[in-house]
N, C-alpha and C positions, 0 to 999 in steps of 0.2 A: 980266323975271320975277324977283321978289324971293326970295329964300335962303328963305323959310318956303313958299312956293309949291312952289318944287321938292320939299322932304322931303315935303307933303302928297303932291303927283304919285306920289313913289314907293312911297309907303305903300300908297296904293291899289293900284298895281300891283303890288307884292307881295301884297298880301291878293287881287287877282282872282286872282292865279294860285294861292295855294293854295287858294281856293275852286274852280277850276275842276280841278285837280289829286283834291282830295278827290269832286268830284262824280264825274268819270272815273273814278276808285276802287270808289265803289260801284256803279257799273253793271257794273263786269265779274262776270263769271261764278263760281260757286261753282266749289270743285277736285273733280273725282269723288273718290268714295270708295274706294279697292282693298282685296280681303280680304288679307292677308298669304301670301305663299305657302308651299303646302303642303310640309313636312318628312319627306313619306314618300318614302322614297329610290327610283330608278327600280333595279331590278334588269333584266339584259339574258337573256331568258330561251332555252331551244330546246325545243322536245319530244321526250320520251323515247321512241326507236323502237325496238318490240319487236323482239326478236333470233328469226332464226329459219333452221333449221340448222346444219350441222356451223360451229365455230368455230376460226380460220385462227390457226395459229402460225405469228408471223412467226419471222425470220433473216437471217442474211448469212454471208457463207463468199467462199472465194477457190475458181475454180476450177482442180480439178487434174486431172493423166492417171490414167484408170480403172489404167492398165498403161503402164509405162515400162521400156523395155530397155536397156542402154551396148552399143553393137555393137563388138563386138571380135574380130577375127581369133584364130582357137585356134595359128594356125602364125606365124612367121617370114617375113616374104619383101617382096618385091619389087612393089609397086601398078604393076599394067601397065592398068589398066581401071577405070573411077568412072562409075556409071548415072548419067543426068544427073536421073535423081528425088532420087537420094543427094545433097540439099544441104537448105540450109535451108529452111524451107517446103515442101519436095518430099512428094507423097503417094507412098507405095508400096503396091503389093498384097501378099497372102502369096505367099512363096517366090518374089518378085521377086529377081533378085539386081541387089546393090548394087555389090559391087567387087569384082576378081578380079588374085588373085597370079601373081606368074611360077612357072609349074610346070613349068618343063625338069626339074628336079631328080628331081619326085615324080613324072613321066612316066617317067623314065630307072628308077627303081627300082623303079616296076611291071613295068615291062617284064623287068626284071633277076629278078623276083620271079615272072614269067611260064615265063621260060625255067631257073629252079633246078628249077619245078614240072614241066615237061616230062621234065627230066634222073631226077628224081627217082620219078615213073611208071613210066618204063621201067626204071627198080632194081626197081619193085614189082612190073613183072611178071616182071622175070628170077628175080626171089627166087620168088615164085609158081613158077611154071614149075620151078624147079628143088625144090621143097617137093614141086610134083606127083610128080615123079621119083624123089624119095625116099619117099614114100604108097607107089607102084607097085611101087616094087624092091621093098618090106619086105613089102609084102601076095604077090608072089611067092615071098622064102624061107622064109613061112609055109606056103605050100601046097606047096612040094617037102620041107618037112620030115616034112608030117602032121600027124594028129591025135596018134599015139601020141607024138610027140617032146615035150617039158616045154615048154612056152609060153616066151617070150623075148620082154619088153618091149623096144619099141625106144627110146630118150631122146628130149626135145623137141628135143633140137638137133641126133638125128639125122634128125628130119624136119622140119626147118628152120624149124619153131617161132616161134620166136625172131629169126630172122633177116626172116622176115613182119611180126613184129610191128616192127620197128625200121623197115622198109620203110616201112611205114604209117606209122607215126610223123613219119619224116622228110617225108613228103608232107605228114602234117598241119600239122606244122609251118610247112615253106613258105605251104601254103595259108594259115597266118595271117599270115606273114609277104607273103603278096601282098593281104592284105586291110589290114593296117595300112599296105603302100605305096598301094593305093587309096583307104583312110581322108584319108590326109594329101593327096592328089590332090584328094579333093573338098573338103579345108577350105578348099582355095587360093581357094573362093570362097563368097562370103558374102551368105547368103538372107534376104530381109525375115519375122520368121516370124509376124506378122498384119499385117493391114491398119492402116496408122496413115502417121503426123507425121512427116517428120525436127526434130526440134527445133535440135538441133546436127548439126557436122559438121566433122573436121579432119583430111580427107584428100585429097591428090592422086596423080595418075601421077607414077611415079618413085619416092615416097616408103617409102620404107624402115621396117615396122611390125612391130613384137615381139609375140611373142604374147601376148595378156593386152589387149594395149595399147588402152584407149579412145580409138574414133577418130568418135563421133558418139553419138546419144542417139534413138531413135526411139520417141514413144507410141501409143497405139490408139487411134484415130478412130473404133470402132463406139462409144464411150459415153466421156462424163467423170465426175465426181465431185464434188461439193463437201462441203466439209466445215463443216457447221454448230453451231456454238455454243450451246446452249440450256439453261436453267434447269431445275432438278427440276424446280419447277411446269408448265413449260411443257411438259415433258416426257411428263411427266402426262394431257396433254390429246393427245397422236397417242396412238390406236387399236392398239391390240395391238403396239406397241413392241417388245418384251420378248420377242415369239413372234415378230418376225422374224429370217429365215436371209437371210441372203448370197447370192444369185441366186433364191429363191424365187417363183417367179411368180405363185405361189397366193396369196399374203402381200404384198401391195402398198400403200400406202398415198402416196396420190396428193399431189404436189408441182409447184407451178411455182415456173421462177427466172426473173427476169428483169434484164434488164442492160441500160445507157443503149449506145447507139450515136448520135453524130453529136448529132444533138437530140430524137432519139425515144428510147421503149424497145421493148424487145422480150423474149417471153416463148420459152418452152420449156418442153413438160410431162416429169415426170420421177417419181420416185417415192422413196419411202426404201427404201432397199436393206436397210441397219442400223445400229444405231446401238456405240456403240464399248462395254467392258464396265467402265469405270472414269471416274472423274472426273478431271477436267484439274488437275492441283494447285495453279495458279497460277489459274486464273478459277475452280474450284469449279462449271464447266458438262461437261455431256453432250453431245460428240462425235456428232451425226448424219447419216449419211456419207449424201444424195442424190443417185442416181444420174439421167444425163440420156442417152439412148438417141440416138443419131444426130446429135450435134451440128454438124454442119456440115450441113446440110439446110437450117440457115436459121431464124430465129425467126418469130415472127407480131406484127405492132407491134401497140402497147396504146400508151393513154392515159396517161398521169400515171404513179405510182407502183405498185408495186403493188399497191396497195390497191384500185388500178381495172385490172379485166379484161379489159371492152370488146375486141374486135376492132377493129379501122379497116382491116385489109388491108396496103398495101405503103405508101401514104400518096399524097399528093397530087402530090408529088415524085414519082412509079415509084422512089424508091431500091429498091436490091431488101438483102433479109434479109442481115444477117449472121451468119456462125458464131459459136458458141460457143467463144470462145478460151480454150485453156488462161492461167492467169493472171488474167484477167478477174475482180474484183469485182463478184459481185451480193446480189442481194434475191432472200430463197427467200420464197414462203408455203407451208406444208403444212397440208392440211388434217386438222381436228381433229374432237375429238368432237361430238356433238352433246347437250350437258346436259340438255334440257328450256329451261324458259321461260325466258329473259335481256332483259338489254336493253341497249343501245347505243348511247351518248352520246359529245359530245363528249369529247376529254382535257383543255381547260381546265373541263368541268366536275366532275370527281375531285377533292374535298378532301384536305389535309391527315390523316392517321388514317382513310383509306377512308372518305370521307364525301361524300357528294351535298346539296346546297342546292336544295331542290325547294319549289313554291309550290301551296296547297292554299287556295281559300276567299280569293286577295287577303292571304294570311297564308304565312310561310316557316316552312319544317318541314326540320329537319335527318335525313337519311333515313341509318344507315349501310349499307355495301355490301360483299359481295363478289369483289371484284375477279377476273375470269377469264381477261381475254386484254389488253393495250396493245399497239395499233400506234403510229404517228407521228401520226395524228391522232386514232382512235377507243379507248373503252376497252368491253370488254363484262365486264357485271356483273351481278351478281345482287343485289336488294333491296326493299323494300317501295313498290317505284312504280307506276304505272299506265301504260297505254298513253297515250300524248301527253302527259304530264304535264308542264307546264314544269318545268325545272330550268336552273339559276342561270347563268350563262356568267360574265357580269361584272357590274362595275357597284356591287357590294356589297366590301368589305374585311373588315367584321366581322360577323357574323350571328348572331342570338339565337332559340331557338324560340319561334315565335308570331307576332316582330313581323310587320308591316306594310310590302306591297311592293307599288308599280307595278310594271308589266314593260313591256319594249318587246323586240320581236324581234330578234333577234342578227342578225348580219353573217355574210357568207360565207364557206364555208369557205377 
């Protein structure tokens, strides 16, 4: 094959192939057309759920003992005897007794203060006895003298007057003096004087305690106490505050606390007792002291936080309830007023400046609000919304009134 052969050869097969190249080309398919996608931004919306009844002030507080005593011996002496309730943890009843002194001492001086009083009786009758005697003689040289002789007083210490009166005296005297040796006989031992806790406890037999001397710490088991922290505002919203008294039963205003144990919680109903008369200087909050009625009875388990109520009973496990321990950190709600109409949104839907981001018409409307109660997840408010109204959760950063909004349903709580 000659040199001008071959370039013909490949000329042509270069030109088949771009011609087969360009045919293949235009048989393929045109590219579809797409609209450009839409610029209206997805807002994540929820519905606003009308609020209806009283409205829950939350809290937290530590709990404390309603009543706390330092048990202290009033005398000196000697520990011969320790109730084995008398320790830590130990429950006592009232007028249980706890620990008892060595009282040879205050036995011996009763007795000593028994027998001064016996001694000192028979002075009072002999002085009597002889007062009579002297009444009797004097009323006799009255009547041998007559009427017609000038009357003649007799002196108080001729009729032994005086010597009665001393009589008396010294018995009374004893008599206190056998009452202050029986006083100090009964302090030798030491009575629970309610029902409560040993909290502490730093006494044994043997041990040698002064009077005064703190030797344990016991509180009252019929109630605790916590003490809750809350804002003016919040303040504002418990029901007759202000006209509560300190034990009034008539004046209650209903309160549950409730406290984690293990991996559940657990409630307690309780009530506000009162609240304190001044503000705390350092947080600028109102002191109000809720009281919990029987704590060691046991809680009732609840769900979640407190924000959820629910019963469940003892749980799936039988754990059974726990007390309400002194110390113990919880979560109070007390319940509040009741406003009228409100409504009840999430708290990531709460703007900046008390404001709600609500959608009206596929169009966003900046609604202000005001603001009545925050818990940890909910806020209740008052404002120009409707019943299920979407408002905003996420999705948006910046919002304008009027513009334009998809929604799509928000996520779980």
């Amino acid at each position: 094959m000659s040199r001008l052969t071959g370039y013909v050869l490949a000329v042509a097969i270069l030109l088949g192939s771009v011609g087969i190249a360009y045919f293949m080309i235009s048989l393929r398919p045109a590219p579809a057309r797409r609209e450009p996608p839409s610029r209206i931004p997805f807002a994540i919306t929820e519905p606003a759920a009308p609020g209806a009844g009283a409205i829950p002030v939350y809290g937290a507080g530590t709990v404390r003992p309603r009543a706390q005593i330092a048990v202290a011996a009033e005398i000196s002496g000697r520990v011969v005897w320790v109730s084995p309730a008398f320790q830590t943890g130990g429950r006592v009843h009232p007028g249980q007794l706890l620990f008892r002194l060595d009282d040879a001492d205050h036995r011996h001086r009763v007795e000593r203060a028994r027998a001064v009083i016996v001694g000192q009786e028979v002075e009072l009758l002999k002085v009597e006895e002889e007062a009579r005697l002297a009444r009797d003689q004097y009323e006799r040289f009255r009547r041998r003298r007559g009427d017609a002789a000038p009357a003649v007083d007799a002196g108080p210490l001729a009729l032994w007057e005086p010597q009665v009166a001393a009589a008396r005296a010294a018995v009374d005297r004893d008599r206190v003096a056998l009452a202050e040796a029986e006083l100090g006989l009964s302090r030798t031992q030491v009575h629970a004087p309610f029902a409560g806790v040993v909290r502490t406890e730093s006494i044994d037999v043997g041990q040698f305690v002064v009077a005064g001397q703190t030797v344990g710490q016991v509180y009252a088991a019929d109630a605790v106490e916590v003490v809750v922290p809350v804002a003016d505002a919040d303040a504002a919203l418990i029901p007759g505050l202000w006209d509560l008294r300190a034990g009034d039963a008539d004046r209650r205003v209903a309160a549950r606390v409730v406290a984690d144990y293990g991996r559940a919680d657990y409630a307690w109903e309780g009530y506000v007792d009162r609240v304190e008369a001044a503000l705390d200087e350092a947080t600028r909050t109102l002191d109000v002291i809720v009281r919990v009625p029987d704590p060691f009875l046991g809680g009732v388990r609840v769900e979640g936080h407190v924000d959820s109520v629910a019963d469940t009973g003892t749980g799936a496990d039988g754990s059974q309830s726990p007390p309400l321990l002194v110390g113990k950190f919880v979560d109070v709600e007390i319940e509040g007023l009741t406003p009228g109409p409100y409504f009840k949104v999430r708290r990531r839907a709460l703007r900046p400046g008390n404001e709600v981001w609500a959608v009206r018409d596929d169009a966003l409307t900046i609604v202000p609000v005001r603001v009545l109660q925050r818990s940890d997840d909910d806020v209740y408010l008052i404002g120009a919304l409707y019943a299920g109204q979407p408002v905003v959760m996420g999705g948006i950063e910046i919002a304008t009134e009027g513009m334009a909004v998809r929604m799509t349903a928000g996520g779980e709580r």
